[in-house]
C-alpha positions in Angstrom: 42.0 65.6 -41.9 39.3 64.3 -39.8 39.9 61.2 -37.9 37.9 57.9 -39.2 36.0 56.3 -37.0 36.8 52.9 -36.4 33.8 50.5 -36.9 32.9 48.5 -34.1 32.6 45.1 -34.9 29.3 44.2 -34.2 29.8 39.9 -33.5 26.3 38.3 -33.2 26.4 35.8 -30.1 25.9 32.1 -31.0 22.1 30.8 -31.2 23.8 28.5 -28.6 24.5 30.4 -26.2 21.2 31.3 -24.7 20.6 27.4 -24.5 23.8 27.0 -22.5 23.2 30.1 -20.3 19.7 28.7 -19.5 21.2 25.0 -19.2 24.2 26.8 -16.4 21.1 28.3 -14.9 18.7 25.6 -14.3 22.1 23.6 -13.2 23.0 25.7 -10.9 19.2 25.9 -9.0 18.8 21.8 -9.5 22.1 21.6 -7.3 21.1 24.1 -4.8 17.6 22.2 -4.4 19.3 18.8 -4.4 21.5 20.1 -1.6 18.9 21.7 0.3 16.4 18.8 0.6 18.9 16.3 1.4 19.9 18.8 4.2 16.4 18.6 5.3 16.2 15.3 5.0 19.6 14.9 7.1 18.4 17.2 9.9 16.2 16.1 12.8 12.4 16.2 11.8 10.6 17.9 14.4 7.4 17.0 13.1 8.2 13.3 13.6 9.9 13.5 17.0 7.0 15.5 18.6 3.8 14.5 19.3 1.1 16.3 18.2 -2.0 16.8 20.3 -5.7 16.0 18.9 -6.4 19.7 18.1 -3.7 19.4 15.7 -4.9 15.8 14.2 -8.2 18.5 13.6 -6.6 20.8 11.7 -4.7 18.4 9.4 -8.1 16.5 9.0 -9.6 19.9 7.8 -6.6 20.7 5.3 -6.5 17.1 4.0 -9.8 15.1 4.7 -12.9 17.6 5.0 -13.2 18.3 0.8 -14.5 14.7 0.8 -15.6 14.1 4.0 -17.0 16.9 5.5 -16.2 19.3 8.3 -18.8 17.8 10.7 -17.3 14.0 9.3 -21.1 13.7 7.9 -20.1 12.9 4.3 -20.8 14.4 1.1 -21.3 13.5 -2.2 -17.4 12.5 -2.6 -16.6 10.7 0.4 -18.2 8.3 3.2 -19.3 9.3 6.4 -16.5 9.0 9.1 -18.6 8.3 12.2 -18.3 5.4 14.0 -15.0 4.4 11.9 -12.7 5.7 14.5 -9.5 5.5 14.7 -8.5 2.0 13.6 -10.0 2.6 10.3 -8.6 6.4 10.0 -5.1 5.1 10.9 -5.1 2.1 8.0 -6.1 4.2 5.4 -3.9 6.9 5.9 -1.0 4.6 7.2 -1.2 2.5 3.8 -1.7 5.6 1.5 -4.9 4.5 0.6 -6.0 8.0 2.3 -5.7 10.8 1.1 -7.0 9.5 -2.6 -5.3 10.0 -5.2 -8.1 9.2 -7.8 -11.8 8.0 -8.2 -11.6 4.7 -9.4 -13.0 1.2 -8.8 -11.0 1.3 -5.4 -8.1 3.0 -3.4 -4.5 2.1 -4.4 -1.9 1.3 -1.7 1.0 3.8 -1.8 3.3 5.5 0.3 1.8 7.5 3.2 1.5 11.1 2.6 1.8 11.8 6.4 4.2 11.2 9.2 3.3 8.4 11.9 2.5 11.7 14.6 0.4 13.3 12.2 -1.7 9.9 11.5 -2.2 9.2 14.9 -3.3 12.7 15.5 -5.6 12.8 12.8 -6.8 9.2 14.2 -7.6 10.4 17.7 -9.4 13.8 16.7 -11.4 11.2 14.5 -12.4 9.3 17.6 -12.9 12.0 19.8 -16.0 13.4 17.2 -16.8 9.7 16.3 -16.0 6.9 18.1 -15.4 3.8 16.9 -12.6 0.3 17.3 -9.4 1.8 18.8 -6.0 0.7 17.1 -5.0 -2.9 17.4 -2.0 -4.1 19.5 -0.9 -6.3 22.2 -1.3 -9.8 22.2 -3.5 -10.2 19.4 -0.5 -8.5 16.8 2.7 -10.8 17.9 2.4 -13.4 15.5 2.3 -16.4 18.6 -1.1 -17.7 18.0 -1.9 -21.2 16.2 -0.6 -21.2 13.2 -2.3 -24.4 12.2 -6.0 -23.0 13.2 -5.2 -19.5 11.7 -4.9 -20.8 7.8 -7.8 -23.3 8.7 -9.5 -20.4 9.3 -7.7 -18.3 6.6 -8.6 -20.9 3.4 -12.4 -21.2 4.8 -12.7 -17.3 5.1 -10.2 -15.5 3.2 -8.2 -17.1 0.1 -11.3 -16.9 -2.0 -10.4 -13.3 -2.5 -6.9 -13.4 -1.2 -5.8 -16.5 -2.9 -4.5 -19.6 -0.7 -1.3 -18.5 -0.8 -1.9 -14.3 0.0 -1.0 -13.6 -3.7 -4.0 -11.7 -4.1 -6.4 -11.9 -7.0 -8.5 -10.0 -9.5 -12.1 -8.9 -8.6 -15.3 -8.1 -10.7 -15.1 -4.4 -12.3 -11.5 -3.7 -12.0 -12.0 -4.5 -8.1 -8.9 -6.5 -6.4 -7.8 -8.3 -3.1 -4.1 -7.2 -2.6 -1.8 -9.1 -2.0 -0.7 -10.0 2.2 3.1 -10.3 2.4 4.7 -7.4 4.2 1.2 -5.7 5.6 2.0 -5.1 8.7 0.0 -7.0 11.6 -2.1 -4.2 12.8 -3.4 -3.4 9.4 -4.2 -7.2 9.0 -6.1 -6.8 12.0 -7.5 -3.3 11.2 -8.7 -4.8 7.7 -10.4 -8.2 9.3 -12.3 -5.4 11.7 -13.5 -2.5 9.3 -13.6 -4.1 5.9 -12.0 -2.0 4.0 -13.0 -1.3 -0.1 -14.8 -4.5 -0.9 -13.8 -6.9 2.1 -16.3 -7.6 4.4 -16.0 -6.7 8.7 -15.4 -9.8 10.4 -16.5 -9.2 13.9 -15.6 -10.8 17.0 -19.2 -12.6 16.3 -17.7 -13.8 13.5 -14.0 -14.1 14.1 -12.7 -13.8 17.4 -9.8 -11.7 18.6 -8.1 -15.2 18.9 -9.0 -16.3 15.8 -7.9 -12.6 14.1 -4.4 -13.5 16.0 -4.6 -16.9 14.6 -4.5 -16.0 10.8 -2.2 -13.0 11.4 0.3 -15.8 13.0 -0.7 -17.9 9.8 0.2 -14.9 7.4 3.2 -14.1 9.0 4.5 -18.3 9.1 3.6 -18.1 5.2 5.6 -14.9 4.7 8.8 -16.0 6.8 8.4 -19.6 4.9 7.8 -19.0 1.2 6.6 -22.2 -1.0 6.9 -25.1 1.5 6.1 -27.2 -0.7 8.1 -26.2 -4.1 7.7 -23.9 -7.2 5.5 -21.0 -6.4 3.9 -21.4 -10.1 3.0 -17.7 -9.8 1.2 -18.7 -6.6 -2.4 -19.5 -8.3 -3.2 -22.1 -6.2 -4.7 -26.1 -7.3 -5.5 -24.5 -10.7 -2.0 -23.6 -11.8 -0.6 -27.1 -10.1 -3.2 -28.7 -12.7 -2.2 -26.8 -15.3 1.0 -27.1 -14.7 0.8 -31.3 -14.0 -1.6 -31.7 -17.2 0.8 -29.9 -19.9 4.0 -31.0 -18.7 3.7 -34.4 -16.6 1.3 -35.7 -19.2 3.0 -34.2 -21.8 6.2 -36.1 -20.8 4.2 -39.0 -20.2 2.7 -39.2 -24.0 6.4 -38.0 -25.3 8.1 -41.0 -23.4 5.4 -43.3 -24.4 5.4 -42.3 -28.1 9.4 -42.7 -27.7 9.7 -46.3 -26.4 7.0 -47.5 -29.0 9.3 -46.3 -31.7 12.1 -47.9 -30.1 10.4 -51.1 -30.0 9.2 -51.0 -34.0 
């Protein structure tokens, strides 16, 4: 008699399964990534540790810069003309992420920096070497030790109409804004009284000093170590929130008590 086959049961695998096997999968390669870049973030970064030379500031400024501001830092129709910026200006707006831009819009957001401190400083000096223009700040003028008193003098008169009086910053016409101050760092303060950035205007040493820069930069600093001398911040709005604030709840409690010793009295 001829054998009979035996069937082969033929299971079908679990709609389920390929969802797991591709959820293992992409486990699996998100670990190994995780791992690697916080190896590479753990190891020594040779990019940060060596400095780079102006030919190399060049060929970042061509990879990153030149789609909007030319190869010749001329200009074109999606980006300023780089010369006589130099490098004070390159190094701000790279240094506070303003650079490279992320967007067209009313103006450049601060973000984090795209580039290591080598690499801005190389991309500044190859722009000052084609274009000269103010050097980076520092020295004197950045430690903080100048008259404090003079510097908001000079800060209220100049500055909080944008900035507000406290450095909060403040809204602008057409979705324009003044940032606000605390944490900039001092050469950036300087860097932004000297090139005008977005809509601020330059302040020259015709029409502030180095002294006088070093003045409110000592004044900003003071305000930032010694937050609301004088009480509630009040969302830091200046004499218009203090009246606000003085008309709806100190006259307020001056009608209620009022209105409550009258009825005590009837």
């Amino acid at each position: 008699m001829p054998r009979e086959k035996k069937r082969r049961r033929s299971g079908r695998r679990s709609p389920l399964a390929a969802a797991a096997l591709i959820g293992v999968g992409l486990l699996l390669t998100g670990g190994a990534y995780a791992g690697a870049s916080a190896a590479m973030a753990a190891s020594p970064n040779e990019t940060a540790t060596t400095t780079l030379t102006v030919e190399d500031g060049e060929k970042l400024f061509q990879a990153n810069c030149a789609t909007c501001h030319g190869l010749d830092l001329a200009g074109t129709e999606n980006g300023p003309s780089l010369y006589g910026v130099g490098a004070m200006a390159v190094e701000f707006q790279v240094a506070t992420g303003r650079m490279p831009l992320q967007m067209q819009g009313p103006q450049a957001p601060q973000k984090p920096p795209q580039f290591t401190e080598d690499q801005i400083l190389a991309m500044s000096a190859y722009v000052q070497s084609v274009a000269p223009g103010p050097e980076i700040a520092s020295g004197e003028v950045l430690d903080g030790q100048g008259d404090v008193s003079h510097g908001a003098e000079l800060f209220r008169v100049n500055c909080a109409m944008c900035h507000n009086v406290a450095a909060a910053g403040g809204a602008l016409t057409e979705g324009k804004y003044a940032p606000p101050l605390a944490g900039v760092e001092p050469r950036h303060l300087y860097a932004a009284m000297e090139t005008g950035p977005q809509n601020m205007p330059v302040f020259n040493d015709l029409n502030l000093t180095p002294e006088d820069k070093r003045d409110i930069i000592s004044a900003l600093l003071w305000m930032e170590q010694n937050p609301s001398p004088g009480g509630f911040t009040l969302g830091s709005l200046g004499p218009v929130s203090e009246g606000l604030f003085i008309w709806i709840f100190g006259i307020g409690a001056l009608v209620a008590f009022t209105v409550w010793i009258t009825a005590k009295s009837n």
